[in-house]
N, C-alpha and C positions, 0 to 999 in steps of 0.2 A: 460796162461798169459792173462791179461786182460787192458785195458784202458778204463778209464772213459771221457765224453764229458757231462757235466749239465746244469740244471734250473729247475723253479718251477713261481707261485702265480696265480689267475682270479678273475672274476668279476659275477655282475649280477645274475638269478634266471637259466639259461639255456641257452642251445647252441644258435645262432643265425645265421639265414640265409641269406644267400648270399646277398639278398637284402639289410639288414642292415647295409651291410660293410661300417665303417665308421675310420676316426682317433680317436684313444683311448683316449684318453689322458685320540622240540622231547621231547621229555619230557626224561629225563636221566632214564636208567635203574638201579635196585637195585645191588648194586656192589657184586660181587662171590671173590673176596680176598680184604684183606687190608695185605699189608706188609708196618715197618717203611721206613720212608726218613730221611735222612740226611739233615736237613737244616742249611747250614753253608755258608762262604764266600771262606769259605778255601776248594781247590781241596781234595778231599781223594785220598788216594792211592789209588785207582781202578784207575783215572784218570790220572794219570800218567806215560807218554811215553817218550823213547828214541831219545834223539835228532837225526834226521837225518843224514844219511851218508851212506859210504861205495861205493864200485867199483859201482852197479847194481844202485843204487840210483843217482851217478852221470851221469853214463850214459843215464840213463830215460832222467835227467834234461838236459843233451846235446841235446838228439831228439827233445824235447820239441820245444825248443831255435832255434835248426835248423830249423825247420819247421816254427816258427812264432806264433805257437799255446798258446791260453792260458788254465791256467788248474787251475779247482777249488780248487784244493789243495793246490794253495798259496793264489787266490783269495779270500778263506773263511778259511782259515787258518784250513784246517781240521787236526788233532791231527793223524792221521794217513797216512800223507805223507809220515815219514819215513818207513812204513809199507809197504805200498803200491808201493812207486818208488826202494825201497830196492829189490823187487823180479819184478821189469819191469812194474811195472802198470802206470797210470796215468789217469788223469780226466781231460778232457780237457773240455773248452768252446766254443762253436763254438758263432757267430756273436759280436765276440769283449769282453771285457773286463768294458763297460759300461753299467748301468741297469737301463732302464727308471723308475722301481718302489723302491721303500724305505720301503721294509720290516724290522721291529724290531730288526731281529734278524740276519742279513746277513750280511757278511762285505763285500759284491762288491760292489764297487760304482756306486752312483746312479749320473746321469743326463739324458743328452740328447743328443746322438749319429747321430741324421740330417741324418737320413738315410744311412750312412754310412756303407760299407759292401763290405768285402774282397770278392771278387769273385773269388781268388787264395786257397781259405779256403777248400772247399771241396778235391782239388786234394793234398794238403798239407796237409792234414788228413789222406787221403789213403798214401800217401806214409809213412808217420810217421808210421801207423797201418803195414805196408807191413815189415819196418824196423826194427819194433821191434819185428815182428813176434805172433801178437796176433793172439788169435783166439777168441776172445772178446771183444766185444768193447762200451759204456757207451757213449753216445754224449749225452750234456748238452750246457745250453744257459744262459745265458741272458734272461733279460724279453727285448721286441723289439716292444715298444706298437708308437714309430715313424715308423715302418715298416707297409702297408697296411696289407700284411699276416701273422706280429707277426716274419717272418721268417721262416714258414714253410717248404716252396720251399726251402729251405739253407738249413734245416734240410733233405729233400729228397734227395735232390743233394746229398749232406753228404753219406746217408746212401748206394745209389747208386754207387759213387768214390770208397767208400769201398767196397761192395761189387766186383765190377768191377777190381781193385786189388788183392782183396784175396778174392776169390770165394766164401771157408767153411767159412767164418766168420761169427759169429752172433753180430748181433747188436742192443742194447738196446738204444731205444732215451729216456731221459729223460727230458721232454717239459714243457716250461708256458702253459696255458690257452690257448695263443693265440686268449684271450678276446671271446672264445666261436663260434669264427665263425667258420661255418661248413665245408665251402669252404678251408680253412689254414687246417683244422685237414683230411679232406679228401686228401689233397693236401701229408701229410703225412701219411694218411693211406695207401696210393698208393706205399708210397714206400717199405710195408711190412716189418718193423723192427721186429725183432725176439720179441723182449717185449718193449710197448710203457708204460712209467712211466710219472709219474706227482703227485708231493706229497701235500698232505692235509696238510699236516705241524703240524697242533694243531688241537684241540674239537673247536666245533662249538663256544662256548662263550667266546673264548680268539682268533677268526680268527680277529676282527677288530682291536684287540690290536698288534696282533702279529704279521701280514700280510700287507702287503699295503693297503690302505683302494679301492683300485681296484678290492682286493682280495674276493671273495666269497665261504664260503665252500660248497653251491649249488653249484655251478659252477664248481668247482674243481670234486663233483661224477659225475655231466653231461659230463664234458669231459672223464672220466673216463669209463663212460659208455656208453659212444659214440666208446672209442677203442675198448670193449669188442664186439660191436654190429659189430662192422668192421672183428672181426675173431681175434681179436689180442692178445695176452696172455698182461694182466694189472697189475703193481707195485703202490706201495703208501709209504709213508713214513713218521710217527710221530715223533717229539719230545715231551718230557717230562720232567718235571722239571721247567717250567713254570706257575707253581698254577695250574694245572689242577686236576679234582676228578679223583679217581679211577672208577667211573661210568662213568663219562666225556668220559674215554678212551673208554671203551667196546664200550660205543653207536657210538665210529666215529671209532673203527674196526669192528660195526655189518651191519654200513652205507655203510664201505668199499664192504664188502661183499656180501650186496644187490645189488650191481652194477656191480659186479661178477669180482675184485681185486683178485687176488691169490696168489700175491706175496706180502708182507709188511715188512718195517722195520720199527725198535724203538729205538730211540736213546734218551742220554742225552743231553740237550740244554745248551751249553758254550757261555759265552757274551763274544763276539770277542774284544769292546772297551768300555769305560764307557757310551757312546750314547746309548751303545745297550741294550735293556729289561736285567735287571738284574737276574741269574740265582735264584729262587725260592725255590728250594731243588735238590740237587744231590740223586739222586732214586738209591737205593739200589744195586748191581747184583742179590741179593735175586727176588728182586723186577721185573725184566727185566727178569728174569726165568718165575716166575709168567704168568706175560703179555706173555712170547712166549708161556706157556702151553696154556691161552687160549685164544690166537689168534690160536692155533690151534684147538682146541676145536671147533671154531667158523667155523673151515673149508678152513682158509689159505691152501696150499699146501707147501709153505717154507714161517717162518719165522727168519727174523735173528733181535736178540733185546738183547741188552747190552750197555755198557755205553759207548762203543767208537764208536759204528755204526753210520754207516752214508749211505744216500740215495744208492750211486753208492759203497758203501764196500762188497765188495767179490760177485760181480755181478753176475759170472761166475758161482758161485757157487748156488747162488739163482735158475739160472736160470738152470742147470743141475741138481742139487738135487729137483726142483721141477717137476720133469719129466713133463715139459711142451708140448713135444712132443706128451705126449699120452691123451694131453688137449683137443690136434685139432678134 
């Protein structure tokens, strides 16, 4: 069993050092497949899921609820909550439920949270985790660009509570940017999470349209490869179906992998409300085979890529099936 805790988006050309701490506020490769897209308004069947329910799914939603925690699963309306709380999972958000940035494509809200920040959050995580008896566990955020360290310290704490609870557990953080400073990402490399993730989202030439204009797709491999440098096994995670080329993709899973990512997923991009970037083309499963043949081709060690994937979907499994252990 597994629980998810998210976030994602950065800035800038490269990490930035301590001194700089401040308040936030390629030419494409020639493509190896072309398979068609669907471009239509209308969901296909591939996209469609089972409304929510049952005994395992309510009781997820009860932990949730007692705890205080929130969870990306309703935050970002992911298509796979009945999936996922149906057999005990969940994805929860640590540092609140507000997002200082206004990515395109995200339905959590966005303002400004005044520094605000549950200090009851980490032990009410662990116990949630303790309760429902994971042996897995996804922590995700919020972007926290009101926060000096982005939240990182929250996230450590986090991973620490947990651990300190249930001993065997692994725990993947899945982190903003944390606007590049080195100090906030060290602060969480210290806590030695089993796999540190942070997703690239889109191809370099749809990151300004897609992303918060805070966001950087430098930025996003420098932290990336700032975990890797730390000893840490590193996740990433694309959408598609946003007008991207099929060359487009290769070159930011060949970028992934020069910064030594080993785990990626691919998913379909679904516009949460009419504000949000409109879906593009619904991509194939054909197509989403494709892309996992060669993303492995490329040297990923697990990919998982299909139309309902999503960053924190079958974590547990990424992370076992890619024998990360024998990484180290």
């Amino acid at each position: 069993m597994s629980v998810y805790f998210a976030s994602n988006r950065p800035i800038s050309q490269g990490l930035v050092g301590a001194s700089e701490m401040g308040s936030a506020c390629s030419q494409s490769a020639n493509p190896t497949f072309s398979l068609p897209v669907v471009a239509t308004t209308r969901k296909p069947e591939w996209l469609k899921v089972r409304a929510p329910g049952g005994e395992r799914y309510r009781a997820t939603r009860a932990t949730v609820e007692r705890h205080g925690l929130h969870t990306v699963c309703e935050e970002a309306r992911c298509p796979n909550i009945g999936e996922c709380w149906g057999a005990g999972t969940a994805t929860i958000m640590l540092l609140g439920d507000v997002c200082t940035r206004g990515c395109r494509f995200c339905h959590v809200t966005t303002g400004n949270p005044r520094g605000a920040l549950n200090h009851d959050e980490p032990a009410n995580a662990a116990r949630a985790v303790a309760k429902m008896g994971l042996d897995y566990v996804v922590l995700t955020s919020v972007d926290r660009d009101d926060l000096e360290d982005g939240g990182a310290a929250h996230f450590a704490d986090t991973v620490r509570a947990i651990r300190a609870a249930v001993p065997r557990v692994l725990v993947e953080t899945l982190t903003p940017d944390f606007r590049g400073h080195e100090r906030a990402l060290a602060t969480l490399f210290e806590a030695r999470p089993s796999v540190f993730a942070h997703n690239i989202e889109t191809v370099r030439r749809l990151t300004r349209t897609v992303r918060d204009r805070r966001a950087s797709y430098d930025l996003s491999l420098a932290v990336l490869e700032a975990g890797r440098r730390a000893g840490l096994t590193t996740k990433s995670s694309i959408m598609v179906g946003l007008g991207e080329r099929d060359d487009e993709i290769l070159e930011t899973l060949t970028d992934l992998r020069a910064v030594g990512v080993s785990l990626v997923t691919i998913g379909q991009y679904l516009q949460p409300t009419s504000w949000h970037l409109p879906v593009v083309e619904f991509v194939t499963p054909a197509r989403f085979d494709a892309l996992r043949d060669e993303s492995l081709r490329l040297g990923f060690r697990f990919v998982a890529s299909g139309p309902l994937v999503r960053s924190s979907y079958r974590a547990a499994e990424l992370f076992i099936e890619g024998t990360i252990d024998g990484e180290r």
